[in-house]
N, C-alpha and C positions, 0 to 999 in steps of 0.2 A: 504544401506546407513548408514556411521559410524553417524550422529547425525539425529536426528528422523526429519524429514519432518516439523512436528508442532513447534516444537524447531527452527527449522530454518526463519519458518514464522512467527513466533511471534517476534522472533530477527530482520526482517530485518522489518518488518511494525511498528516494535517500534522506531530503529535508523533511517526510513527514516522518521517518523512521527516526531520526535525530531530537524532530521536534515531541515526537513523544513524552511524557509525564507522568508518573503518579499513577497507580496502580488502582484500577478498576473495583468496585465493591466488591464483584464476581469476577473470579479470576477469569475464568472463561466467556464473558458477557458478551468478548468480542471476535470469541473465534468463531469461524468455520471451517468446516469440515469437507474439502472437497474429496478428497479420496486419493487415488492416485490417477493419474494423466498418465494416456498411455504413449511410450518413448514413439517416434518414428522406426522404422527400416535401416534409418540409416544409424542411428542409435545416439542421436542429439536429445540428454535428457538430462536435467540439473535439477535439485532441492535441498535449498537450505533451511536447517529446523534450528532457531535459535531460541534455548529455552530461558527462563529467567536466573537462572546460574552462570550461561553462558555472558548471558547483557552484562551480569554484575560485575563478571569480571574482565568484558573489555571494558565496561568506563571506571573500572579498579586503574586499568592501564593507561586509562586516556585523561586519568586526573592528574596527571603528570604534566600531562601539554594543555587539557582547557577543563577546570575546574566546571564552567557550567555545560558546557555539553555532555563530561562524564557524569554531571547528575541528568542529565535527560535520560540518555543513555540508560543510564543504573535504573531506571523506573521505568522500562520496555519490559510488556510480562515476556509478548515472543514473536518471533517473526517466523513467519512460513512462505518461501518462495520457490514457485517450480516453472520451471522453463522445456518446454520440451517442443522438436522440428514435426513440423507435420506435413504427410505425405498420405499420397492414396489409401495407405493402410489403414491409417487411426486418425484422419483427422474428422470423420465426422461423427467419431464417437467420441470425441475430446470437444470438438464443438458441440454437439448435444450437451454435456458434462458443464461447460459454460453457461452454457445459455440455462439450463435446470438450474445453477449456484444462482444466474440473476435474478431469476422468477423467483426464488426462495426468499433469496435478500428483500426485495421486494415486497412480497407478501408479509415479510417478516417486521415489514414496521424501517426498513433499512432507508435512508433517504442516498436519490442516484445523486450524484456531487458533477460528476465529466460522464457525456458521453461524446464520444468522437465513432463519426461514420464516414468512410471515404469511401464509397461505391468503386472509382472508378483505379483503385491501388488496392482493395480487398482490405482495408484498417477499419477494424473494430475496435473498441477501448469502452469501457465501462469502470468507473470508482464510484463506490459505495461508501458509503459513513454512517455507524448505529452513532446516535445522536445521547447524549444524557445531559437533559437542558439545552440551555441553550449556545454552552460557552465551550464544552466538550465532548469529543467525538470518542466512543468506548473501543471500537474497530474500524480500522479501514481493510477495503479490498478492492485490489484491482485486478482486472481480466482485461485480455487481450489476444486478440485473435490479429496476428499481422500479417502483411501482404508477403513477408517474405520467408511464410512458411513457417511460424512458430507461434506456439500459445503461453502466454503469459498469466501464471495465478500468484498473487500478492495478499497478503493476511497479518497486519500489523495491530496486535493488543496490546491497549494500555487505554489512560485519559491524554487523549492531546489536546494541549488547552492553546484556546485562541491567542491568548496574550503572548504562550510560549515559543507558537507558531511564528510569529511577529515579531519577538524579540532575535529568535534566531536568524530571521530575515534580515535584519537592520545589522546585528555583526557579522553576516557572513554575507551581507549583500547580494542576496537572493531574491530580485524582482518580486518573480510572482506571488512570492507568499508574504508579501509586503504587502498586499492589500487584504489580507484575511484578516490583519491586526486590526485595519480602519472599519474592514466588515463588522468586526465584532465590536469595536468601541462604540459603532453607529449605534448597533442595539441596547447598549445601556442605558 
């Protein structure tokens, strides 16, 4: 893979987090609920809960420097992200714990958006998208199981809207999500 796996998920859970929108019918439409991930042995283990208090008032502070991002920002219900090192002890109950989240999304009506398998470097990656219509995504979630020992859960609620996506692409000159804008004109 010419750009590293972690690079790429750090890019795209930032621009979909950013490109987020406008607040879901159901507040909760698009969470889930994995539970907790359990830390390794050696005690590598991170989670961030941003609730819809907390979103409002970083883009309270970011409408300072970019007026349209802190209203993207301000209409994030909430982000949940957990990072934890996996070793002998817990990684195949944290992988079981994955793989049960995808079957669920799945079964759930969730459409799979990436998946990425590199057999021979141990990279898993799975995103999900609950869909509402055709123009808006109510949650995303990403999972990742990576070669170098850690699991990755990601859980961003709101409406991210196609157009949104696209626009923020074009100001901040973010490739890949430059073609989600044409995906979704194509469907009009």
């Amino acid at each position: 893979m010419k750009v590293s796996l972690r690079s790429l998920l750090a890019a795209a859970t930032v621009s979909l987090a950013l490109a987020t929108a406008s607040f879901a019918a159901d507040e909760d439409s698009g969470f889930v609920d994995i539970g907790q991930l359990l830390p390794s042995a050696k005690g590598q283990f991170v989670e961030v809960n941003l609730s819809p208090a907390m979103l409002k008032f970083a883009a309270r502070i970011a409408k300072h420097q970019d007026a349209d991002a802190a209203d993207i920002v301000g209409d994030i219900q909430r982000i949940r992200v957990n990072v934890v090192g996996l070793d002998d002890a817990n990684r195949a109950a944290n992988v079981e714990k994955i793989e049960a989240v995808r079957a669920k999304l799945e079964k759930a009506g969730w459409h799979r958006m990436v998946t990425v398998r590199e057999e021979n470097k141990g990279d898993d990656v799975a995103i999900f998208a609950k869909m509402k219509g055709e123009d808006v995504i109510e949650g995303l979630v990403v999972t990742v199981i990576d070669h170098k020992g850690e699991a990755v859960f990601v859980n961003i609620v709101g409406s991210i809207s196609a157009d949104k996506i696209g626009a923020l692409a074009e100001k901040y000159d973010i490739e890949p999500l430059r073609h989600v804008k044409i995906k979704a004109k194509a469907k009009a």
